[in-house]
C-alpha positions as a LaTeX table, in Angstrom:
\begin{tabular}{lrrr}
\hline
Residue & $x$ (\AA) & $y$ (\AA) & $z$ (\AA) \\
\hline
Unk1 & $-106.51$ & 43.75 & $-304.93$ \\
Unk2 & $-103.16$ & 42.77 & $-306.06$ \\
Unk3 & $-101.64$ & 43.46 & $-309.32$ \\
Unk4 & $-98.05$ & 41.50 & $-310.73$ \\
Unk5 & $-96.93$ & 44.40 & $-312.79$ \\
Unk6 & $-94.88$ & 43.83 & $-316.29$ \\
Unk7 & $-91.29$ & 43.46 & $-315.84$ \\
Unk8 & $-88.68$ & 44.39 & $-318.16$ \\
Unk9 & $-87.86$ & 41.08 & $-319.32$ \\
Unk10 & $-91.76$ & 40.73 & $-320.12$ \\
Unk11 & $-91.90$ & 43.96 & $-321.88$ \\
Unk12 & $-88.58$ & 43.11 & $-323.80$ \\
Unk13 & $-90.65$ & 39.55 & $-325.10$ \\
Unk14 & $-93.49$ & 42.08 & $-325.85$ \\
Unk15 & $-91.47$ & 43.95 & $-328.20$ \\
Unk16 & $-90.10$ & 41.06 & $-330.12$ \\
Unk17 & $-93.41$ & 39.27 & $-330.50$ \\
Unk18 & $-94.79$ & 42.64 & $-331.39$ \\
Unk19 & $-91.99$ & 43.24 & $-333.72$ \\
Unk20 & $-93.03$ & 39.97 & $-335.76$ \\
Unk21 & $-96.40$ & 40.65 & $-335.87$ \\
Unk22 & $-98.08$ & 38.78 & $-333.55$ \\
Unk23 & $-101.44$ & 39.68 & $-332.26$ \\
Unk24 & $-102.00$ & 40.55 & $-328.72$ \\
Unk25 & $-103.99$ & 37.89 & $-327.84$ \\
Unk26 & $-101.00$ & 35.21 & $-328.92$ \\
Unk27 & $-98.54$ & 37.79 & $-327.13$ \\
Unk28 & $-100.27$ & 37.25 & $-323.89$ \\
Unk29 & $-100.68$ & 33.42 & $-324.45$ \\
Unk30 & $-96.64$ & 32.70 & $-324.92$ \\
Unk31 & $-96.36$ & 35.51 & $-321.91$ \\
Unk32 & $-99.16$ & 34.28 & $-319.72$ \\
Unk33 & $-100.76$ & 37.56 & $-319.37$ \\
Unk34 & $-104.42$ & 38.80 & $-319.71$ \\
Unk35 & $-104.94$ & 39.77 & $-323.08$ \\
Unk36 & $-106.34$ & 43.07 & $-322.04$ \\
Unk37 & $-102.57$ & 43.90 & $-320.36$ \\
Unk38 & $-101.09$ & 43.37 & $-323.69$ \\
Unk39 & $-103.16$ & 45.57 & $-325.57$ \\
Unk40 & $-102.83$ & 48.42 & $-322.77$ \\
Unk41 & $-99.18$ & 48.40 & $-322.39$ \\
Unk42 & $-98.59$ & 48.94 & $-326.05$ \\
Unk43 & $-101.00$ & 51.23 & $-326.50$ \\
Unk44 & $-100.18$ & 53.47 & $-323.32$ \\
Unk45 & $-96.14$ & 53.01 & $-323.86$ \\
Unk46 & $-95.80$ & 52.73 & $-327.81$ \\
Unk47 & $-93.92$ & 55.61 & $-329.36$ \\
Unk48 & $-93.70$ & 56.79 & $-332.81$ \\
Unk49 & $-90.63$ & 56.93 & $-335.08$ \\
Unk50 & $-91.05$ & 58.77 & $-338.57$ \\
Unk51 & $-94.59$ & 58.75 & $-338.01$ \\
Unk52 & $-94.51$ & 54.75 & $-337.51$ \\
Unk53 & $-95.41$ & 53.39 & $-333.86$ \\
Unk54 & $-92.75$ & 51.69 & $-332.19$ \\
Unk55 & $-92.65$ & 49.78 & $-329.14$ \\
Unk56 & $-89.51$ & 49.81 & $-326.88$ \\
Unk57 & $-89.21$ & 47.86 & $-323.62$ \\
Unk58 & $-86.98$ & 50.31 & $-321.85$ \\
Unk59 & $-88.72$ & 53.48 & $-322.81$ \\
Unk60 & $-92.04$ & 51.77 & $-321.67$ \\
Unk61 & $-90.19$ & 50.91 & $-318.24$ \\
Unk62 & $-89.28$ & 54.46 & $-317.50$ \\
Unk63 & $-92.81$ & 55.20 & $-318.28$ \\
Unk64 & $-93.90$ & 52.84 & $-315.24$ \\
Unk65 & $-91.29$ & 54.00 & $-313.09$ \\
Unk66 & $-92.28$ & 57.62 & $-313.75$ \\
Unk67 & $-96.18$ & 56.52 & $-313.01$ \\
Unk68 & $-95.01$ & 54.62 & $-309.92$ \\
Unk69 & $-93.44$ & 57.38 & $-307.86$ \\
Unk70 & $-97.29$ & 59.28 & $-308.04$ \\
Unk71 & $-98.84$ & 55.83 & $-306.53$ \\
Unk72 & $-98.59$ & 56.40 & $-302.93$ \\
Unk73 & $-99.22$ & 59.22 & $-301.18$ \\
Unk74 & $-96.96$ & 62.46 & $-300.75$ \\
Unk75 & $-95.63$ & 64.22 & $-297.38$ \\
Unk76 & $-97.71$ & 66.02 & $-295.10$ \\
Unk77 & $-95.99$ & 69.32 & $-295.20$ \\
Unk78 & $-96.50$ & 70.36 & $-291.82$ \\
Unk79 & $-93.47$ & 71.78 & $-290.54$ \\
Unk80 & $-94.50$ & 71.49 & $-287.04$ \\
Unk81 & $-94.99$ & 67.98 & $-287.51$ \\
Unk82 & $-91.85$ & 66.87 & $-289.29$ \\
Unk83 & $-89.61$ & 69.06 & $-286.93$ \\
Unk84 & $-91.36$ & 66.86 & $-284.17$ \\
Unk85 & $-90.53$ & 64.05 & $-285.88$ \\
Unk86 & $-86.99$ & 65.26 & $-286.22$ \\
Unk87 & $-86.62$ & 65.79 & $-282.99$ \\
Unk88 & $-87.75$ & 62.47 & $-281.44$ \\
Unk89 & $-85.42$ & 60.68 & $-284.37$ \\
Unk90 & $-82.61$ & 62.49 & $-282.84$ \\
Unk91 & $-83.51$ & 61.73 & $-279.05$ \\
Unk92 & $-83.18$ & 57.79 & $-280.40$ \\
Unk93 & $-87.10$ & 57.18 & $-280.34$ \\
Unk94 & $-88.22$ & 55.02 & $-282.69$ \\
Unk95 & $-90.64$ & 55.59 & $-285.53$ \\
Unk96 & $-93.43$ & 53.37 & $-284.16$ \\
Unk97 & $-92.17$ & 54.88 & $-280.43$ \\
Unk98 & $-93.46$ & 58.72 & $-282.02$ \\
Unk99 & $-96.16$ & 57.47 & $-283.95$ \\
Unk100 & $-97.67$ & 55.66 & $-281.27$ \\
Unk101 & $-96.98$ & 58.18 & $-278.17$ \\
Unk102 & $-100.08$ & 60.17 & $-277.81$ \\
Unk103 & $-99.01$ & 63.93 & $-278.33$ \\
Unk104 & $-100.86$ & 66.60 & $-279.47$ \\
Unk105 & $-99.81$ & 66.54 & $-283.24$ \\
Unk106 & $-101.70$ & 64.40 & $-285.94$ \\
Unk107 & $-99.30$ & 61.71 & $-286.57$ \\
Unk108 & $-98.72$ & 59.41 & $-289.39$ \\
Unk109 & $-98.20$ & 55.72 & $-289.18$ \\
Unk110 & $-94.46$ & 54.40 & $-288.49$ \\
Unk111 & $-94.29$ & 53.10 & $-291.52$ \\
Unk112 & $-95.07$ & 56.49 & $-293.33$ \\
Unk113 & $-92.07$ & 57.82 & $-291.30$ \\
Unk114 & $-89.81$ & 55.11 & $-292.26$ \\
Unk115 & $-90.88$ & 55.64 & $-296.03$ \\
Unk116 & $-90.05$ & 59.51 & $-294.91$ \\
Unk117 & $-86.80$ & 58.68 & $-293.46$ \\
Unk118 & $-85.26$ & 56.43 & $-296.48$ \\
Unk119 & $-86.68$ & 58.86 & $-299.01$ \\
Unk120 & $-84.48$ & 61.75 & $-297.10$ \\
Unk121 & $-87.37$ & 63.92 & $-296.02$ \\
Unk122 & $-86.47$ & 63.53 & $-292.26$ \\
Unk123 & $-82.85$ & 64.19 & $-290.96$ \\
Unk124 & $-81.46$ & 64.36 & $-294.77$ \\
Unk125 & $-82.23$ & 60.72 & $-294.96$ \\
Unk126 & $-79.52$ & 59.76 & $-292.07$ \\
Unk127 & $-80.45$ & 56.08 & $-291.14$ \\
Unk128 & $-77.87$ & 55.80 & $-288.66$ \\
Unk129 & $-80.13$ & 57.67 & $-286.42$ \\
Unk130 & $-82.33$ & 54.12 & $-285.98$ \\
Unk131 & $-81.33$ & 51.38 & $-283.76$ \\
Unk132 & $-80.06$ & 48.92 & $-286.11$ \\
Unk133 & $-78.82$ & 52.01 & $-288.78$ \\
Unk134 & $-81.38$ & 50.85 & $-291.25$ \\
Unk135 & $-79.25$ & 47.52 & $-291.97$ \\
Unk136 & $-82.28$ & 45.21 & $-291.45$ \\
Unk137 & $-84.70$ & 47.46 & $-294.30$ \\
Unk138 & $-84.69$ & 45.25 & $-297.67$ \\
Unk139 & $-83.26$ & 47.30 & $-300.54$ \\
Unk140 & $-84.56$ & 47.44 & $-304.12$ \\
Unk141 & $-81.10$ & 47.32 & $-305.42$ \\
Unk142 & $-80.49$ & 44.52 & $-308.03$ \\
Unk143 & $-83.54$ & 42.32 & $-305.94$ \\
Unk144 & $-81.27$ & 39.45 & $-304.77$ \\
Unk145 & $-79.42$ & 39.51 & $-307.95$ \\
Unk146 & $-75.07$ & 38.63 & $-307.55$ \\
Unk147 & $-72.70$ & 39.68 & $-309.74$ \\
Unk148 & $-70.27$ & 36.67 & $-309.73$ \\
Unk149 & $-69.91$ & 33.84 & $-312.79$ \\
Unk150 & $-69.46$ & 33.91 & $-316.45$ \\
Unk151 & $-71.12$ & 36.74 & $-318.43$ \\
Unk152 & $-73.07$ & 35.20 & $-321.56$ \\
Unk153 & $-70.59$ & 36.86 & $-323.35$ \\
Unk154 & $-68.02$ & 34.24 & $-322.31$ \\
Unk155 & $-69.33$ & 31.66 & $-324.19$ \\
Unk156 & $-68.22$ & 29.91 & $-327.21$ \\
Unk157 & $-69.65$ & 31.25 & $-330.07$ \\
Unk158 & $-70.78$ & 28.13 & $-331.53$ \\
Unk159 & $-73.12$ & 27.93 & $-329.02$ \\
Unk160 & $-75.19$ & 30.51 & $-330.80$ \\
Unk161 & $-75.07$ & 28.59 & $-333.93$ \\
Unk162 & $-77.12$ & 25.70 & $-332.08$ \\
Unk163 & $-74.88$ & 22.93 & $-334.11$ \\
Unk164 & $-74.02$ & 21.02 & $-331.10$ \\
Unk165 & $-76.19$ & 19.45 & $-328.41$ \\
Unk166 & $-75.33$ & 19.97 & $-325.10$ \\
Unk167 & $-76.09$ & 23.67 & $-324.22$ \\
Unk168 & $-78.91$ & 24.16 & $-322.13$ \\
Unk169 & $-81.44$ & 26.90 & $-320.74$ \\
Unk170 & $-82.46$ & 27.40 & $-317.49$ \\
Unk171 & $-85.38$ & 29.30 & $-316.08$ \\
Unk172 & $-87.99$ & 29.02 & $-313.44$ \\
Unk173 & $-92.27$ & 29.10 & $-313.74$ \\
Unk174 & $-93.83$ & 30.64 & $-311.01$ \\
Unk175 & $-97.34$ & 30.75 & $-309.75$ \\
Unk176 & $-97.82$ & 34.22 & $-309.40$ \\
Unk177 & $-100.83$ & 33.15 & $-306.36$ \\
Unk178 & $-100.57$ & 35.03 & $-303.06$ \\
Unk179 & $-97.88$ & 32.82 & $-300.97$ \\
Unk180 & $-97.47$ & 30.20 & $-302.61$ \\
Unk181 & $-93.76$ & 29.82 & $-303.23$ \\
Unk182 & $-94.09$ & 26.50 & $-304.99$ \\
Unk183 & $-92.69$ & 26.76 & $-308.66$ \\
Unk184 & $-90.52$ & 24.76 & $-311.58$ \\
Unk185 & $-87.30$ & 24.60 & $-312.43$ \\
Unk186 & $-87.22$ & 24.40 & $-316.70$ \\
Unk187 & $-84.68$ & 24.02 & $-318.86$ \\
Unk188 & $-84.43$ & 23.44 & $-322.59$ \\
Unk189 & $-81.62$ & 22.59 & $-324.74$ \\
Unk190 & $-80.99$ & 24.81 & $-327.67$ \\
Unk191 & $-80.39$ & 22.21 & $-330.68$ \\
Unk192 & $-82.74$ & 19.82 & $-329.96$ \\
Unk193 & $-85.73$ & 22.22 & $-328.20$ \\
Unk194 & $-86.15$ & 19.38 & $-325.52$ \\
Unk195 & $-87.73$ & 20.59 & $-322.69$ \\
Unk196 & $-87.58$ & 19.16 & $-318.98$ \\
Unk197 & $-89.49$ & 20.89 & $-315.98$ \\
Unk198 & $-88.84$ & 20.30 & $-312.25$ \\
Unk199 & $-91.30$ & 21.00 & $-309.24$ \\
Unk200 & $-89.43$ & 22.93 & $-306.54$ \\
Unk201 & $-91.38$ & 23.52 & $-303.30$ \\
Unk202 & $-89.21$ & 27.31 & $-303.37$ \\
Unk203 & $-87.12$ & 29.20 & $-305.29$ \\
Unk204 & $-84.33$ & 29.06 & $-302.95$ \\
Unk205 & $-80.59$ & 28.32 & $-304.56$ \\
Unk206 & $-80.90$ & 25.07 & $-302.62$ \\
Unk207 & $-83.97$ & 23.79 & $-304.44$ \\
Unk208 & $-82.83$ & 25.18 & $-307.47$ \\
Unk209 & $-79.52$ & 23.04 & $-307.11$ \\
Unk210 & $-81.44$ & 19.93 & $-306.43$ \\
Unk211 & $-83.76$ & 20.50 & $-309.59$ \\
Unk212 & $-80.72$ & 20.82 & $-311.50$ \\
Unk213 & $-79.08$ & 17.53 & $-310.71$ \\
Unk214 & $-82.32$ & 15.65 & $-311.16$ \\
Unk215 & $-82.77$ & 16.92 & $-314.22$ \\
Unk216 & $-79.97$ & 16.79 & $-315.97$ \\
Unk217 & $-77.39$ & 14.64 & $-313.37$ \\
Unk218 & $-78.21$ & 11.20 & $-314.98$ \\
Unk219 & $-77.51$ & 12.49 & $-318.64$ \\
Unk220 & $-74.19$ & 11.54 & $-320.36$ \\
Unk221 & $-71.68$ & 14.58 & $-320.11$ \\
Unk222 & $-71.73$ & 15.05 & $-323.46$ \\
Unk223 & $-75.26$ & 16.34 & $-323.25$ \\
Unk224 & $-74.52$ & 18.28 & $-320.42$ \\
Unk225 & $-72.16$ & 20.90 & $-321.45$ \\
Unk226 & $-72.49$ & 24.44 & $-320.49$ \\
Unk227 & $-76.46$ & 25.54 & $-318.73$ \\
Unk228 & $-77.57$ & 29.90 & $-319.14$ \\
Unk229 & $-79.32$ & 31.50 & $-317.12$ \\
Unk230 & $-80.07$ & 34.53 & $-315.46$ \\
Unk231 & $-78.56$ & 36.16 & $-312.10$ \\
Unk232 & $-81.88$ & 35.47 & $-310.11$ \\
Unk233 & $-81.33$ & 34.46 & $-306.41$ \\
Unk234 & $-82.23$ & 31.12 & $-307.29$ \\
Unk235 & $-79.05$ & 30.54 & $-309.14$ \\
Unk236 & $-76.84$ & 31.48 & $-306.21$ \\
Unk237 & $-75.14$ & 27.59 & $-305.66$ \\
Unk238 & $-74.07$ & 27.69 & $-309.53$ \\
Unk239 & $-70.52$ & 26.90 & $-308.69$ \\
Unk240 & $-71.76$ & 23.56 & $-306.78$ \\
Unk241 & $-74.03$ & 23.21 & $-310.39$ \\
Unk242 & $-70.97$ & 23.39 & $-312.28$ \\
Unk243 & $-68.89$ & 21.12 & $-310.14$ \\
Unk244 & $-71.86$ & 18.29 & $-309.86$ \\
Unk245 & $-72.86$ & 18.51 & $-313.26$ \\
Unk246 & $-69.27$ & 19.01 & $-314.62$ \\
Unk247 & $-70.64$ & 22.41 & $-317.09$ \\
Unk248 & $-70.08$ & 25.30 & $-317.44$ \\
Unk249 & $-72.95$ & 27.95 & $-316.24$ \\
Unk250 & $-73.60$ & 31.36 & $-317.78$ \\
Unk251 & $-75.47$ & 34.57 & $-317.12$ \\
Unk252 & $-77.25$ & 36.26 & $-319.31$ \\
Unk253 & $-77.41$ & 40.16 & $-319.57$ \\
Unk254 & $-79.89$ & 42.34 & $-317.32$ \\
Unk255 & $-83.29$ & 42.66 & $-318.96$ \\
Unk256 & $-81.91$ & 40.71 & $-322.14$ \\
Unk257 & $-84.53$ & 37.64 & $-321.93$ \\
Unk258 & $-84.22$ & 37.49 & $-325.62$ \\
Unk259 & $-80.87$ & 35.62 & $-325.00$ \\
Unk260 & $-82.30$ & 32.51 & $-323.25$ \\
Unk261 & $-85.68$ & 32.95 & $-325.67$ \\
Unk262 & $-86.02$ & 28.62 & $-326.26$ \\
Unk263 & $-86.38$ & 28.42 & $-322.68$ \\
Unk264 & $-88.74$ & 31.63 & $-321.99$ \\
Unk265 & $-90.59$ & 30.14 & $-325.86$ \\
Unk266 & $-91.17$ & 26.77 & $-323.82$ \\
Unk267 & $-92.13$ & 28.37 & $-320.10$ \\
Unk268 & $-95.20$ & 29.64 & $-322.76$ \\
Unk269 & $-96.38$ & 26.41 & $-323.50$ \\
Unk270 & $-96.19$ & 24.77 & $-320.10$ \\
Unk271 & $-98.66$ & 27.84 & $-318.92$ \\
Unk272 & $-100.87$ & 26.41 & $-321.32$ \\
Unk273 & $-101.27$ & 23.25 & $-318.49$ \\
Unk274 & $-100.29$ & 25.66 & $-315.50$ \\
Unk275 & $-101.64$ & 29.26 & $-316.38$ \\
Unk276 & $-100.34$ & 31.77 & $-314.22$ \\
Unk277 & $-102.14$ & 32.43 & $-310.87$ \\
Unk278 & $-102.53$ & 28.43 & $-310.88$ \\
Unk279 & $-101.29$ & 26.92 & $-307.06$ \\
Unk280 & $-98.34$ & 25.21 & $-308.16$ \\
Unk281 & $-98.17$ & 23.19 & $-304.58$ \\
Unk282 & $-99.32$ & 19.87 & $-305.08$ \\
Unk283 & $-98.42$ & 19.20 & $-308.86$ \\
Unk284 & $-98.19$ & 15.63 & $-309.27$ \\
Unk285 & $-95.49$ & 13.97 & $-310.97$ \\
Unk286 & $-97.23$ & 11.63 & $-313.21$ \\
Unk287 & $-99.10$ & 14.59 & $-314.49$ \\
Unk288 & $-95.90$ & 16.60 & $-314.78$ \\
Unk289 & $-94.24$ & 14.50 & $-316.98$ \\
Unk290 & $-97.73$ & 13.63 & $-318.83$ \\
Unk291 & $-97.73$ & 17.23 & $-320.10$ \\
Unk292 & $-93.83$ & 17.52 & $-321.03$ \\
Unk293 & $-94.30$ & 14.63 & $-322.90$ \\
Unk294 & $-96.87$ & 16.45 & $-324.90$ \\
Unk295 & $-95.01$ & 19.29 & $-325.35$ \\
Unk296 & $-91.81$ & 17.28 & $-326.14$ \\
Unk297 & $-94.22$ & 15.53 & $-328.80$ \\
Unk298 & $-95.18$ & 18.68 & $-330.63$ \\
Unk299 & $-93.29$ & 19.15 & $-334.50$ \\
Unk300 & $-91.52$ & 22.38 & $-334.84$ \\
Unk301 & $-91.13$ & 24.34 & $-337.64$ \\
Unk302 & $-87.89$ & 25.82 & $-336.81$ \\
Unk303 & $-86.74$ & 21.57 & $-336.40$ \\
Unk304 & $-88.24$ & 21.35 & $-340.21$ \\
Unk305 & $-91.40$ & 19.98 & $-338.34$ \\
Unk306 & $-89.67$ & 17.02 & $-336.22$ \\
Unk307 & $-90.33$ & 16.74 & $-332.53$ \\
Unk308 & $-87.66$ & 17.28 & $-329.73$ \\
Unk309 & $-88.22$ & 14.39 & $-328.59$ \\
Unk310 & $-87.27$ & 12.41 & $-331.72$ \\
Unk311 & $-84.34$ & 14.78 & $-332.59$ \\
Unk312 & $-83.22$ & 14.76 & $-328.37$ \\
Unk313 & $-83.58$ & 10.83 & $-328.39$ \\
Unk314 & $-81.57$ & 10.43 & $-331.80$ \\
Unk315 & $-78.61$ & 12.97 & $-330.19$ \\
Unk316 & $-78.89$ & 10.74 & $-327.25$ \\
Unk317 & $-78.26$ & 7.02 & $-328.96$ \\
Unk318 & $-75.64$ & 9.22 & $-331.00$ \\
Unk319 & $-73.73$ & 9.38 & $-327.53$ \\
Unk320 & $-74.43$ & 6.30 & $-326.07$ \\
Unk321 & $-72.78$ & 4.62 & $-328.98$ \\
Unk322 & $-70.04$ & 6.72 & $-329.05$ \\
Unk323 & $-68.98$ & 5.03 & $-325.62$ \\
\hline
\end{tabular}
């Protein structure tokens, strides 16, 4: 079975829903997680300050990575066998080449001696004694993250104050279902709460660039001023964003979802229509846009109990007649 394990910009939301006393069962409904996850990752990963329990997202994600490193299994310390090993590494065999070759030694699979090799239990962890010097072997790194564009920090600081329309969020939903790489592209501007979701067949940064300009390339420029986001893979093409759209894009920090929250607040009501583990591959459009209208339709409190749409439409006329 398969298992989509918290991440730390889930278990940051976790603690700020927890923090304003929501119950676990609305936690996992704005997160679109089992209720039963909820309720065990506090409980396993709360800690206590002054006697009080405490939830905090990073402490609870060095728990995890602590647990992880006891999930699969350890070395067979044999020494016979890894000095074999050894030795056929440094006569240029391959790891599927020793594994394979019948010898009289028990041998593990290739990829065990791969996982063995990168982990520096055979030949100090030198790579460079494979064929392609481990270059092809996907690294954990920052997972497809980039470091290039404009921190969050960059921007104006009127943005925060949401008194002008124009500053957007951008995200993506995902289907969390075996292969399916279909997804959305969402985005929601801070002022107004107006929502707009886009079906993208991947989450490539060329479908993600498409999704952009159809959502928000026929919009007057004055509603289209600066979009943030985070440094996912997705968002690689954000300098041909910025130069399409004519805005400015920012990043938001590492593990700080908190600081695109209207946009991760909004992804929680469109899993109400598209719950996660939900094929996302043939959404239709008319039923798309059915749903965002709803959404788009529902009063806020935080808008003094207007709808986006109203307050979005009323921004929008404010523009058009300005021209």
């Amino acid at each position: 079975m398969n298992y989509n394990h918290l991440t730390i910009e889930e278990r940051c939301c976790i603690r700020k829903y927890y923090n304003e006393g929501k119950s676990f069962r609305e936690i996992a409904k704005l997160i679109g997680r089992n209720v039963s996850t909820i309720s065990r990752e506090i409980w396993r990963n709360k800690t206590y300050m002054n006697c009080k329990p405490a939830y905090y997202p990073h402490t609870a994600q060095r728990k995890y990575a602590f647990k992880r490193t006891f999930c699969h299994r350890g070395i067979y310390w044999n020494r016979e066998i890894l000095d074999y090993i050894e030795d056929k590494l440094k006569k240029t065999w391959s790891p599927e080449q020793i594994a394979k070759t019948p010898c009289k030694l028990k041998m593990p699979s290739f990829k065990t001696i791969y996982r063995w090799l990168y982990e520096g239990y055979l030949v100090k962890g030198n790579v460079k004694v494979l064929r392609k010097k481990g270059k092809t072997r996907k690294r954990l790194g920052n997972g497809g993250r980039f470091t290039t564009g404009k921190s969050i920090r960059k921007r104006a600081k009127n943005v925060y104050k949401r008194r002008e329309v124009g500053h957007w969020e951008a995200d993506t939903v995902v289907s969390g279902i075996g292969k399916s790489k279909a997804c959305f592209a969402t985005f929601a501007e801070r002022k107004t709460r107006y929502y707009i979701a886009v079906w993208m067949p991947d989450r490539k940064a060329e479908s993600m660039e498409k999704a952009a300009i159809k959502a928000l390339g026929d919009l007057p420029s004055e509603i289209v001023k600066s979009i943030t986001c985070d440094r996912g893979s997705e968002f690689g093409n954000w300098r041909n964003i910025e130069q399409k759209l004519k805005c400015d894009v920012y990043f938001a920090d590492p593990y700080c979802a908190w600081q695109k929250g209207t946009n991760e607040n909004s992804n929680g009501l469109l899993r109400e229509f598209y719950p996660k583990g939900r094929n996302l591959s043939h959404v239709g459009e008319k039923t798309l846009k059915k749903n965002l209208a709803l959404i788009n339709a529902r009063p806020k409190k935080v808008l003094g109990y207007k709808t986006p749409a109203d307050l979005f439409e009323q921004e929008l006329q404010k523009v058009l007649h300005l021209v």
